[in-house]
C-alpha positions in Angstrom: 94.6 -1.2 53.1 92.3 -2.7 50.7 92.8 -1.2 46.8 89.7 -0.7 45.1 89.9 -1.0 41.6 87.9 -0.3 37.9 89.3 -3.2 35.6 88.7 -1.4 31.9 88.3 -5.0 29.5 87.0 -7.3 31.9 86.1 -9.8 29.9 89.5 -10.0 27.6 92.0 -12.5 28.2 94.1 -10.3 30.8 90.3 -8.4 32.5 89.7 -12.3 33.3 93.2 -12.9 34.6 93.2 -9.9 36.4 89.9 -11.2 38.3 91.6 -14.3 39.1 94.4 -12.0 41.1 91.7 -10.3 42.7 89.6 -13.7 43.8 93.3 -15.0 45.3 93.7 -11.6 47.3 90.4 -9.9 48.6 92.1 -8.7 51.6 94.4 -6.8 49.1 91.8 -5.7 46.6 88.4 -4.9 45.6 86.6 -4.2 42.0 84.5 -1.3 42.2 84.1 -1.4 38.3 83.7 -4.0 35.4 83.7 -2.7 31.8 83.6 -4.2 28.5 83.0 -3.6 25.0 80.0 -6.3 24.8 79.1 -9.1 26.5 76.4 -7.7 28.4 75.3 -10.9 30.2 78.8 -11.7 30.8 79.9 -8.3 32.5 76.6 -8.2 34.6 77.3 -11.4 36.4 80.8 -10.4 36.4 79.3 -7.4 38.4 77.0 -9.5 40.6 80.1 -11.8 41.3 82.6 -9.2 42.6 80.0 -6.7 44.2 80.7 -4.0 41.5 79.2 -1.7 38.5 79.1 -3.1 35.4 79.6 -1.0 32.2 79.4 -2.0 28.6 80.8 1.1 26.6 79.3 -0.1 22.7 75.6 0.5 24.7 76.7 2.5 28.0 78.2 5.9 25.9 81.2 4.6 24.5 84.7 5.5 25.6 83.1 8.7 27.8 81.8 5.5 29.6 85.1 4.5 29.9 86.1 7.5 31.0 83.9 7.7 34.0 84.6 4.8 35.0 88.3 5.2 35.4 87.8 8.9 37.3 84.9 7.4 39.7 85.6 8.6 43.4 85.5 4.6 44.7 88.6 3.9 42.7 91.8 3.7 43.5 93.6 2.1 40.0 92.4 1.7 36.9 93.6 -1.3 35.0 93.5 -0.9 31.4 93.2 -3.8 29.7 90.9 -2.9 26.5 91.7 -2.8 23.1 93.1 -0.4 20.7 93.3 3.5 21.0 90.0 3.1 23.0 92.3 3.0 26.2 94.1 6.8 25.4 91.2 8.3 26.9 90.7 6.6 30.4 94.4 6.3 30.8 95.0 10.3 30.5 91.4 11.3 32.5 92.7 8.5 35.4 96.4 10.0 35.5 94.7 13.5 35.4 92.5 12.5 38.3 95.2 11.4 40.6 94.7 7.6 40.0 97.3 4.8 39.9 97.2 3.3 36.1 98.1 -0.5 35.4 98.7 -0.4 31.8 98.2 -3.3 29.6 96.9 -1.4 26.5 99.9 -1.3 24.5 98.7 1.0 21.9 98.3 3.9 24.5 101.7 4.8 24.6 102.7 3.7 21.3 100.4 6.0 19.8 99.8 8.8 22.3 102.9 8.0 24.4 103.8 11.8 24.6 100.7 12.9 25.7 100.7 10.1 28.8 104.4 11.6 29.3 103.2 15.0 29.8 101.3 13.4 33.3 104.0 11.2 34.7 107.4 10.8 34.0 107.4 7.0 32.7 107.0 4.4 34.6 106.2 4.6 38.3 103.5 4.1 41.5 101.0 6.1 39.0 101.9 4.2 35.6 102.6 0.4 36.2 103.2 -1.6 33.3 101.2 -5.0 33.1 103.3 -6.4 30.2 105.1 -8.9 30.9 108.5 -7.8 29.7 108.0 -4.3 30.8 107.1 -5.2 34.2 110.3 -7.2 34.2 112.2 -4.3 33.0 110.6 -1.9 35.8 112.1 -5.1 38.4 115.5 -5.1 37.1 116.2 -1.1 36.4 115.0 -0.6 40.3 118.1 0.7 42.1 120.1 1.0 39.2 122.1 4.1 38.3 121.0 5.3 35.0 125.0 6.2 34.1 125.3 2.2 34.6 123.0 0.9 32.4 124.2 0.0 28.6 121.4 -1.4 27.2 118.0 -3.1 27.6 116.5 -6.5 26.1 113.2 -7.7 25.5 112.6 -11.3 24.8 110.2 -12.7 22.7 109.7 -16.2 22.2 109.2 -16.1 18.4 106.1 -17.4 17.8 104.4 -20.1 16.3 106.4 -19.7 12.9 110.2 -19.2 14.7 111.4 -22.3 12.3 109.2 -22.6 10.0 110.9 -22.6 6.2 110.8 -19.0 4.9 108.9 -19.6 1.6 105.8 -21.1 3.4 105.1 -18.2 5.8 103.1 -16.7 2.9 100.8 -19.8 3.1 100.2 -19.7 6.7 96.3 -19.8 8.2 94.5 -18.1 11.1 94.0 -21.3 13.0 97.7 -22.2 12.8 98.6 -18.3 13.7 96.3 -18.4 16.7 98.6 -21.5 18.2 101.2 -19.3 20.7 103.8 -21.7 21.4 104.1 -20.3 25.4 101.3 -17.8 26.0 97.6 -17.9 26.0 96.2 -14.5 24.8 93.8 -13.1 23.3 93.4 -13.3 19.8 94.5 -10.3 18.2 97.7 -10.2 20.1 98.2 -13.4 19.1 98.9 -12.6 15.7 101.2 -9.9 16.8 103.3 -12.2 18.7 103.3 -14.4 15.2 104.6 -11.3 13.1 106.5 -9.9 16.2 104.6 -6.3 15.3 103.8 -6.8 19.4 107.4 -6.3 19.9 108.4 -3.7 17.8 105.1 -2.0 20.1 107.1 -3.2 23.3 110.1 -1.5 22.1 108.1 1.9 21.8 106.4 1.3 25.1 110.0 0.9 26.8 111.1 4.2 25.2 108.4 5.8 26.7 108.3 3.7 30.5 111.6 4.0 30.8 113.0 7.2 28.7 115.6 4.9 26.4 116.9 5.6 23.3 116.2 3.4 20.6 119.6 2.1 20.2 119.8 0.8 23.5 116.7 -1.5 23.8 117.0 -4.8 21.8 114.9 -8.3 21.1 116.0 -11.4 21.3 114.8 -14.4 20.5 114.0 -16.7 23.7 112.0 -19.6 23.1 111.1 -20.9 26.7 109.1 -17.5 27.7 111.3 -18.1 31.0 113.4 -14.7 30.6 110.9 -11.9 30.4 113.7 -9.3 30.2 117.2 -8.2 31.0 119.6 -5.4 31.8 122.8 -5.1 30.3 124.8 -3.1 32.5 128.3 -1.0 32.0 130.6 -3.9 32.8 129.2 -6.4 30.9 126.8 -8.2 33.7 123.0 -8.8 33.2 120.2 -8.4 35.4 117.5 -10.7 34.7 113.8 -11.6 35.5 112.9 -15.2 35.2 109.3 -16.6 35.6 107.1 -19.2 34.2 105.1 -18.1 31.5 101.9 -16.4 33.6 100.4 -13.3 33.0 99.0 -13.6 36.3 102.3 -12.6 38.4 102.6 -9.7 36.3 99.1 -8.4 36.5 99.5 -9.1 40.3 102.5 -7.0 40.5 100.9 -4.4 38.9 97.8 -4.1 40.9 100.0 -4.2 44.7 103.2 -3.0 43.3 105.0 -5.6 45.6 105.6 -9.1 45.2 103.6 -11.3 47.5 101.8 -14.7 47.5 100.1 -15.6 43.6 97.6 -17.7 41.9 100.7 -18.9 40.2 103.1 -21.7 39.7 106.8 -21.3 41.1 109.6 -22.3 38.9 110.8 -25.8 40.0 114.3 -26.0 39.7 114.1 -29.4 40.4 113.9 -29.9 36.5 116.4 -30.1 33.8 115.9 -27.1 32.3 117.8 -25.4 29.3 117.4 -21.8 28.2 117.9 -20.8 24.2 118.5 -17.1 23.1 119.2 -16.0 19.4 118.8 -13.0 17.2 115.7 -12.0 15.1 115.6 -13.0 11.7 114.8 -10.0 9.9 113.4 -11.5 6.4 111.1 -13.7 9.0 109.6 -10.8 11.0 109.5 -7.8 8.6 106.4 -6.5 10.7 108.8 -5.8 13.5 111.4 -4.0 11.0 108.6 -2.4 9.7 107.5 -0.6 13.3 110.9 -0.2 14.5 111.8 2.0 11.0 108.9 4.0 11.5 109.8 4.8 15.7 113.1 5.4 14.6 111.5 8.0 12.4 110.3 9.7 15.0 107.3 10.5 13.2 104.9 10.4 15.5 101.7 10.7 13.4 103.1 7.8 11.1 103.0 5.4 14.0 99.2 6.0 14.8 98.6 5.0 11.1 100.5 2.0 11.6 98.8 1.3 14.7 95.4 2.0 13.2 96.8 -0.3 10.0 97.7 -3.2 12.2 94.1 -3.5 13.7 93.0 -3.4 10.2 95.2 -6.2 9.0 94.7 -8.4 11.5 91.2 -8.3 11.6 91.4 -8.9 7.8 93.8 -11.9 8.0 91.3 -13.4 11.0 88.6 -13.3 8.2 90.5 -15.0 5.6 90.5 -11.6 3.4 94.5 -10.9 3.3 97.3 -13.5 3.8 99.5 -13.5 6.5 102.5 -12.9 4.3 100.5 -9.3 3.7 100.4 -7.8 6.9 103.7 -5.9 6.6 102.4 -4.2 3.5 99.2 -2.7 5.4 101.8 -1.6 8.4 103.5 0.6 5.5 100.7 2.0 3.8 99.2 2.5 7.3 102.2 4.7 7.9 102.4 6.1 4.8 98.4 7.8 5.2 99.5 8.3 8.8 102.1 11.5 7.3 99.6 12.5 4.7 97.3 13.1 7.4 99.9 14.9 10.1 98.1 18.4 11.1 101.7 18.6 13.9 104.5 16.9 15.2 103.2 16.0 18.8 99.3 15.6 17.5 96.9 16.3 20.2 94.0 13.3 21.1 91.6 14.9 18.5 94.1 14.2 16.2 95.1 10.6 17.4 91.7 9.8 16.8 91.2 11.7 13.1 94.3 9.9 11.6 93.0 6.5 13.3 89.3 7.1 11.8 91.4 7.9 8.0 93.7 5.4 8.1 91.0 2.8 8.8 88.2 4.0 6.5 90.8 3.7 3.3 92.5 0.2 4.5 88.9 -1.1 5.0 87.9 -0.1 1.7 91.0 -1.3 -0.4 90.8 -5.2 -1.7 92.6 -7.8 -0.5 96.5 -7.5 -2.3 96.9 -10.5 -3.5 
């Protein structure tokens, strides 16, 4: 049976990696829709390519575009894949609609993860996490006992600045940022895998896949990108997921929900291989202290602003306007204007998208801090 699918950010770094899987399985699955942000000439061939509609939201209505798109009667999933807050709305109308979701927007269900649990229980057939680490997770936690699990990890493998000396962070430039020791990603999320703000996102995401407490996921340092994630269980044992660093075998797993043949390279165990894990240097990554205090909070209109904040910030660094040693201070004034703005404690999508729009009209308008 042949999955026909709408791929929302086709023209990202995971939209075009999501084609590839697509290209290596056509028996498998078929791409009704192709949607970007811009790019017009890009999307359409994209279009002509895979035999599908092309929509380019900035032009095409905006995120209602999107919207249609992920609800239209020849698709099956949805894979989310844009940017930002822009991916709430297709993700809730698809879920609503009776779609499958592949989810590799993280800020969906970091900032509007209770609304997305109000349509399915975590993570499941309908809600199929694309990340990496959270589609390792979803691998080791199948058939496990809840009563037997003691804690979750996430790895991360630290970045471009994991041993760099402390007091030259603050001097650190885009074009050095941009240079992921393990992944190639897009830009943005680049930088969040530099501060590790990516993972303190991935813990919030895991809370909500996975219904975890806080104190029981964890990061850990893991240079290699070969251990996407582990399960520590009751006795002491671990369950691990080990894979070369593709984001191809996790967007494939997403879109058939089974492992099968992929555009991929095995491990080769032939090779002499060694595997390093360590703790997170707090006074290194206060980005990632900085999201985790504010989950912990529970204060859920705090972490839109911080959400909001980060795309702020990053932008700003990209442009040279902030340093990279500043970021951490936007991610707390974000969160600060994310409280003054709180209308409720659960706030609905119209509020989602009002503390966004505040939070990034006063962090655009500020000067640079330094």
């Amino acid at each position: 049976m042949v999955t026909r699918v709408a791929i929302l950010g086709a023209t990202g770094s995971i939209g075009r990696q999501a084609l590839d899987v697509v290209a290596a399985n056509p028996d498998l699955l078929r791409v009704s829709v192709v949607a970007a942000r811009r790019n017009a000439d890009e999307i359409q061939a994209l279009a002509r390519r895979f035999d599908a509609r092309s929509v380019v939201f900035d032009r095409d209505g905006g995120v209602s575009a999107l919207v249609g798109a992920a609800t239209a009667a020849d698709v099956d999933l949805v894979l989310v894949a844009t940017s930002g807050i822009d991916g709430i709305e297709p993700t809730l109308a698809a879920l609503e609609a009776g779609k499958a979701v592949a989810l590799a927007n993280k800020e969906t269900l970091v900032a509007a993860g209770h609304l997305v649990r109000r349509l399915v229980p975590g993570a499941c057939d309908r809600l199929r996490p694309v990340d990496g680490e959270h589609c390792a997770l979803w691998q080791c936690l199948l058939g496990t006992p809840r009563d037997e699990i003691r804690r979750v990890l996430i790895t991360a493998s630290g970045g471009p600045f994991r041993t760099l000396p402390l007091d030259e962070l603050a001097s650190v430039t885009p074009e050095t940022a941009l240079r992921h020791p393990t992944w190639r990603m897009g830009r943005k999320i680049t930088i969040d895998s530099a501060t590790l703000t990516n993972k303190g996102f991935e813990v919030v995401e895991a809370r909500w896949l996975y219904d975890l407490a806080y104190d029981r996921i964890d990061v850990v340092v893991h240079p290699e990108s070969i251990v996407h994630a582990m399960v520590e269980l009751a006795d002491g044992s671990v369950k691990a997921e080990l894979a070369e660093p593709d984001m191809r075998l996790f967007i494939q797993y997403a879109l058939l929900w089974r492992h099968a043949e992929a555009p991929t390279r095995p491990m080769d165990w032939s090779l002499p291989r060694a595997l390093h894990f360590g703790p997170v240097e707090p006074a290194r990554y206060p980005c990632l202290r900085t999201v985790l205090e504010v989950a912990r909070s529970g204060e859920l209109s705090a972490m839109i602003g911080l959400v909001a904040a980060d795309e702020v910030a990053v932008e700003r660094f990209l442009c040279g306007e902030i340093g990279f040693g500043e970021i951490a201070a936007y991610l707390h004034r974000g969160a600060a204007l994310g409280r003054a703005h709180a209308r409720s404690a659960e706030p609905s999508l119209a509020e989602i998208r009002h503390i966004d729009a505040e939070v990034r009209g006063a962090l655009r308008a500020e000067p640079a801090l330094s």
